[in-house]
N, C-alpha and C positions, 0 to 999 in steps of 0.2 A: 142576634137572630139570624137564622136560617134566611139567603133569600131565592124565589121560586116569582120572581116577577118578570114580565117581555122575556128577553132572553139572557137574563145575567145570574150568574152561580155567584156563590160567594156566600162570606159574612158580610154583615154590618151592626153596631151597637146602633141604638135608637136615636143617642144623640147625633149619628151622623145621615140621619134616615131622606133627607135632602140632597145629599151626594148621592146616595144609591136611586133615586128618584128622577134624578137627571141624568144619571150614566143611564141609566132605562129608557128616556125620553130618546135623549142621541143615540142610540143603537136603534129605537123603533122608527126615530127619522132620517135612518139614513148615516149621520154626521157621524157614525163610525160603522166600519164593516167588521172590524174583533180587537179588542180592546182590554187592557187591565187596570186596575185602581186601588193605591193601597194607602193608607194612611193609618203613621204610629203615633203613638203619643204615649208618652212617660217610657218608652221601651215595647210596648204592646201594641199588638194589632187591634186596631179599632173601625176598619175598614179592608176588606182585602175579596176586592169583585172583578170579574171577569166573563167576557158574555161576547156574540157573535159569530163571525166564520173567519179559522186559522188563511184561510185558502178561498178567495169567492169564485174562482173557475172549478175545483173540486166542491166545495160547500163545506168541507171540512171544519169543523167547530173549536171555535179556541178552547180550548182545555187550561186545566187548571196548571198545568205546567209547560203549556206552551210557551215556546220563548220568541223572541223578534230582535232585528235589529234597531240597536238606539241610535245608533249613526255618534254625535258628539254628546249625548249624554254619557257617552266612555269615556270623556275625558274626566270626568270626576272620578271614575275610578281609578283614572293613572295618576291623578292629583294624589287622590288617597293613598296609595301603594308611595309615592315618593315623600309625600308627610310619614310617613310609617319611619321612612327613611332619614328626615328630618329630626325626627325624635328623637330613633336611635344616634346621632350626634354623627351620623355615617354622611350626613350633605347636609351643608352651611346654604343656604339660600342667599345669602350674601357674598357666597365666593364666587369666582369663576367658574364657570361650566369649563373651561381648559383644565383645573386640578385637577377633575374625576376623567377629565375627556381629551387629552394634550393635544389633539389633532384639529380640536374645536377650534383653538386660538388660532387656527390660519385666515387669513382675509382679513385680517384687522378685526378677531374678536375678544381677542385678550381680553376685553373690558367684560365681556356678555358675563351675567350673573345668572345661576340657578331662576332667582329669582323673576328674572325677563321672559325665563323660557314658560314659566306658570301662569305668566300677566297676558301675554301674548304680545311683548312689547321687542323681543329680541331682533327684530330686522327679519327673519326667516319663515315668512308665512307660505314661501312657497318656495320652489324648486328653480333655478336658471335654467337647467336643462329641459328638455322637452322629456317626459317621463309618462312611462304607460303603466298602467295598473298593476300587471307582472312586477314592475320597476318597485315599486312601491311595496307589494309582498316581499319582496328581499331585503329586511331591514338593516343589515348590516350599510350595505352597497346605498342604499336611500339615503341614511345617513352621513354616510363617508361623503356622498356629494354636498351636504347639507355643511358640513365639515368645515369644505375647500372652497364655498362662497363669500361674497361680501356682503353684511348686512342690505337691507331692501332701505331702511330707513337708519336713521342715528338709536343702536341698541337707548330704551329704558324713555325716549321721547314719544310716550303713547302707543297707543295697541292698533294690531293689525294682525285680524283673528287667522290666529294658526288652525287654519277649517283641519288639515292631514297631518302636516309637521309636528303639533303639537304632538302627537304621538311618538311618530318617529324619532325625535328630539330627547323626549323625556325615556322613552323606552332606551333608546341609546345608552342614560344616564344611569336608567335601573343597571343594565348591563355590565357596564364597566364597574358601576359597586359593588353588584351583588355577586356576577357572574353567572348569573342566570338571565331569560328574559322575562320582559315585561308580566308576559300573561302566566309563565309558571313562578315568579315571586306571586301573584296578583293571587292564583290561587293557593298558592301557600300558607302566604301570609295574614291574608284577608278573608277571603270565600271560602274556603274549606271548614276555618276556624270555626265561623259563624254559619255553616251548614246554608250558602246562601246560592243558589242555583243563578250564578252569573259567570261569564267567562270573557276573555279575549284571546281568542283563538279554540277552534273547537275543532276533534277529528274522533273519528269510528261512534259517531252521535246518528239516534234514526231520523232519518230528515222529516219526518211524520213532526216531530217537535216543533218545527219554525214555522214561523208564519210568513207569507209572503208579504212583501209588501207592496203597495196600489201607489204607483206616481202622482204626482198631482199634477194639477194640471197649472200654466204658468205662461202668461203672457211677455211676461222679462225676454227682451232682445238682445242678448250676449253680444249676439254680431256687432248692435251700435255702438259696443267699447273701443273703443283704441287698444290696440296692440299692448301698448304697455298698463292698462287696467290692471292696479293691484286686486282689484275682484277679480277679474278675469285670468288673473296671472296665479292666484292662489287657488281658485275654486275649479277651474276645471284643467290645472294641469296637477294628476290627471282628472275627468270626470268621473263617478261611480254611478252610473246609472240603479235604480231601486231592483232593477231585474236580476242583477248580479247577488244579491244579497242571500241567498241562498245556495248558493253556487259551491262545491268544493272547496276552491280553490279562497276563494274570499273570507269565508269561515273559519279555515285552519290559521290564515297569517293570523298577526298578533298587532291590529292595527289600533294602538293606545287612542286615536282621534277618533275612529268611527266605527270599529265591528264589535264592539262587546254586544254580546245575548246574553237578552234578561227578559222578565218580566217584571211588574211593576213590586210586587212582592220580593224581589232578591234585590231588586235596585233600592227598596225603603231602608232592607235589612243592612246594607253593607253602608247605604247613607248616612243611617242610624246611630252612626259609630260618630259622626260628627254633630248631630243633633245630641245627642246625650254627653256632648263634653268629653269624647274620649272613650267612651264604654259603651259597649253593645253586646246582649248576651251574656253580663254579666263579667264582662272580661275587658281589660283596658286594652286597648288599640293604640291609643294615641295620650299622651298630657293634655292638661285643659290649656297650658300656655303653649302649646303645639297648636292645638283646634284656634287658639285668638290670632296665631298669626293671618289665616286666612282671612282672616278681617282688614290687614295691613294693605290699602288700597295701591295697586302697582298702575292704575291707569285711569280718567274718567275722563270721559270725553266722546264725542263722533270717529266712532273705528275707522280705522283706514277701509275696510273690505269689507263690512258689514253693512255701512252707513247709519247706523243709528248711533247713538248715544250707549255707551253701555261701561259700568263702573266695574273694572276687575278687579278680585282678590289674590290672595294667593293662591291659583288654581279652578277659581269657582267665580260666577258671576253673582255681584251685591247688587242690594235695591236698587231700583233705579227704573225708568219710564220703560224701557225698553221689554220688562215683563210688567206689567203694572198688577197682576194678581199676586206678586209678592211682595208684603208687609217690609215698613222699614224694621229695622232692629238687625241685630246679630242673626242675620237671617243669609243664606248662601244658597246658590242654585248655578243648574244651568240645563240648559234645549238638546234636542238633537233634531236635526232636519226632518222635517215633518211635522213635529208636535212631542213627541216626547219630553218628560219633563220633570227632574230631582228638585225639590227644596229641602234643606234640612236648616229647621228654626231654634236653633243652641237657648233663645231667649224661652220659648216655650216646649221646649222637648218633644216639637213634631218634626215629625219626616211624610214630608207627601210625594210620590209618585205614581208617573201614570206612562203606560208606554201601547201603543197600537200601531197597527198596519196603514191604516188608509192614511195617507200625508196631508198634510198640508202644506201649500209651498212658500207660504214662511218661513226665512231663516230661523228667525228668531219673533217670540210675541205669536205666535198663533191661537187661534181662540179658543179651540178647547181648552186647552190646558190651564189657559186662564180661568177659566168658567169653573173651570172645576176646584182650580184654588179657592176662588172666590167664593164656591158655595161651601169649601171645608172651613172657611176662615170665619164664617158666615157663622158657623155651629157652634164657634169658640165663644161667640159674643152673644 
């Protein structure tokens, strides 16, 4: 059905008429300023709403193809773009990141394994060097320092969430494989295929499309860390304040950790591809014993830099307290700062995603997105 309620466009089938009912409530109370919601199931959209304002200083209305930054819900698309990789028999996840990257092995990493850098268990959550945003858009140069360090911890002894590196790292990895980067395999191989309106890295785009996004607000005293805070040492060198996010300059890098634009419709569609066992769009992406390794736990435990509890896969966060609106089972996910948020359920062949502006200043675990799991999971039962 058509829907024409508060201020949300979209479809919804009947049976999910409780999601569209509370993405309505939260936009009329405030709890979001512009917003999207999609959820598939069996391959099909059975939810796909959107409603608010793209911009609250202009009023500008989110549209139906408005896009937003997801911040670290990009990293499941560099997960996915390097399983692609995986498949094709082009990267061993059990080798050394030195075969594909010879310069990686300095520091004593000879040992680091593809598969560390997906866990977020590799020692390199963050930079030694003092590094400014500029720094960080030059992926080659980002990298090559990332290179020439020594792990932070003993590579593969627990996670220590790669907030930026992750990208960097793995984008490095597509590089040296494919010859290309991150964001043009990304849409090559993946986006394009599946006709899925997501990118990492965007140029000669009308900025009418993005939406801004609204900081949140955050009582968390940075200052009270110690110098050598692996929070402190990962997350704000450098910092990406919400205001940049729009920016020229910010849009075009190719930042595999934090700058993919989507909306929650191109995020379901390219997720989809691991909720359906490999096939999305009628076309295989990936083997289904490709899609199980993601299940193969690289970490569980109290993150170094997160602080919470959180159980990694190959590339993807698994059940675990840390999101509690995610169902145990062969279920995969992961956040991006603010609230943004992928699940893709292999056991039930949904994909739910939601991506908006206003934040929330939870890393991870923030309540919309729970809430709104919880009322899709709600419709199942």
């Amino acid at each position: 059905m058509t829907v024409s309620r508060a201020s949300v466009d979209g479809t919804c089938t009947a049976a999910f008429d409780p999601v569209r009912d509370l993405f309505a409530a939260k936009l009329e109370a405030g709890d979001e300023a512009g917003a999207s919601l999609c959820v598939m199931s069996g391959g099909e959209v059975v939810v796909d709403l959107w409603g608010g304002v793209a911009d609250v200083e202009s009023g500008r209305s989110w549209e139906r193809d408005t896009l937003a930054n997801t911040y670290s819900l990009t990293k499941t698309m560099t997960a996915l773009a390097v399983l692609v990789l995986i498949d094709r028999g082009l990267v061993d996840p059990d080798a050394p990141v030195g075969r594909y990257w010879p310069e990686f092995a300095a520091g004593g990493k000879g040992g680091v394994l593809v598969r560390h850098l997906l866990g977020h268990t590799s020692g390199l959550s963050g930079w030694d060097e003092k590094v400014s945003i500029d720094d960080v858009y030059d992926q080659e140069a980002a990298a090559a320092l990332l290179a020439a360090q020594e792990p932070w911890w003993t590579p593969g002894d627990g996670s220590g969430y790669h907030a930026i590196t992750f990208g960097t790292l793995l984008g490095e990895l597509v590089r040296r494989v494919t010859g290309t980067t991150l964001g043009e395999f990304f849409a090559a191989e993946i986006a394009r295929p599946l006709g899925a309106d997501y990118r990492i890295g965007v140029v000669d785009e009308d900025p009418v499309r993005f939406a801004s996004m609204i900081a949140p607000t955050s009582t968390f005293d940075y200052a009270s860390l110690p110098a050598d805070s692996l929070l402190l040492r990962t997350l704000l060198n450098p910092a990406f304040p919400p205001s940049i996010t729009t920016d020229a300059g910010f849009l075009a890098a190719e930042l595999g950790a934090a700058n993919g634009q989507g909306n929650a419709r191109s995020v379901a569609l390219v997720q989809s591809i691991v909720s359906g066992g490999g096939v999305a769009g009628a076309r295989r992406f990936l083997s289904a014993e490709t899609v199980d390794r993601i299940f193969e736990v690289q970490s569980d435990g109290v993150d170094r830099v997160l602080g919470v509890p959180v159980r990694f896969g190959l590339g993807w966060g698994l059940p675990g307290p840390a999101m509690p609106g995610v169902p145990e089972g062969r279920v995969c996910w992961w956040t991006g700062f603010g609230g943004s948020v992928v699940v893709s359920d292999v056991d039930r062949d949904l994909t739910v995603a939601y991506v908006m502006n206003k934040m929330s200043a939870k890393l991870v675990g923030a309540p919309n997105p729970n809430e709104y799991l919880a009322a899709v999971y709600n419709c199942l039962s």
